[in-house]
C-alpha positions in Angstrom: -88.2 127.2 -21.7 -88.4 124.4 -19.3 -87.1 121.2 -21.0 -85.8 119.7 -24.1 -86.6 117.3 -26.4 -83.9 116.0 -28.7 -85.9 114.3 -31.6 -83.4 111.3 -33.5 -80.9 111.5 -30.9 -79.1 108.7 -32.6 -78.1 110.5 -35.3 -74.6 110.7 -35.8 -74.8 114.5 -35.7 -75.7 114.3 -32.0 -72.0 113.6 -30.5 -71.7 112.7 -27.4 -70.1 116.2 -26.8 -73.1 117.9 -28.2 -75.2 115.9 -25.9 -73.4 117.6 -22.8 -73.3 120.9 -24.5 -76.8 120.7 -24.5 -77.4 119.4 -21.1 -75.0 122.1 -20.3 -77.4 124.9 -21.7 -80.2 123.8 -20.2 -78.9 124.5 -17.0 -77.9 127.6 -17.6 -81.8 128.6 -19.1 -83.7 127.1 -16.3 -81.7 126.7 -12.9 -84.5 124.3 -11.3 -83.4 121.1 -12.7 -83.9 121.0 -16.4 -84.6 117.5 -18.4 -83.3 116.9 -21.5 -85.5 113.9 -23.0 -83.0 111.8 -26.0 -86.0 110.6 -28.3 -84.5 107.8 -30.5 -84.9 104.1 -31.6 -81.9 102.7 -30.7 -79.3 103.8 -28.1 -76.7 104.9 -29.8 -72.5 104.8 -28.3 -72.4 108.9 -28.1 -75.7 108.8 -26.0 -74.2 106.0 -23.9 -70.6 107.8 -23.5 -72.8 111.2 -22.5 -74.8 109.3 -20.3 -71.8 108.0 -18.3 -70.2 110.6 -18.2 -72.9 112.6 -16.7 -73.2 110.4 -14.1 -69.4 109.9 -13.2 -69.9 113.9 -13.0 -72.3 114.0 -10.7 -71.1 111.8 -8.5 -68.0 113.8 -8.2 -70.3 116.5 -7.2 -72.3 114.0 -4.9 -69.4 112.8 -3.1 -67.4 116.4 -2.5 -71.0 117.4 -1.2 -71.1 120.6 -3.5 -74.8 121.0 -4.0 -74.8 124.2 -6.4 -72.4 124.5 -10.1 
């Protein structure tokens, strides 16, 4: 398994925590970059709370020049 594909990602199921956890996973299935692809029709709040704090995250990691988790 490469990717993901999250199908409806703005249903309320999909928490902003679960979004993470998944990202999270990924990672630890494929270690060369994964993508995790949030299929959805409107952007929901959780998906833009995951979103920034994925990038807060890795900017953290950017800045304290740690290249490998």
């Amino acid at each position: 398994m490469d990717d993901a594909v999250v199908l409806f990602s703005e249903d309320q199921k999909y928490t902003y925590k679960k979004i993470l956890y998944i990202c999270g996973q990924m990672r630890s299935v494929n270690l060369t970059l994964p993508e995790v692809l949030l299929v959805c029709n409107e952007v929901s709040e959780d998906i833009e709370k995951a979103k920034d704090m994925a990038r807060d995250f890795n900017k953290k990691v950017w800045e304290k020049k740690l290249r490998e988790l």
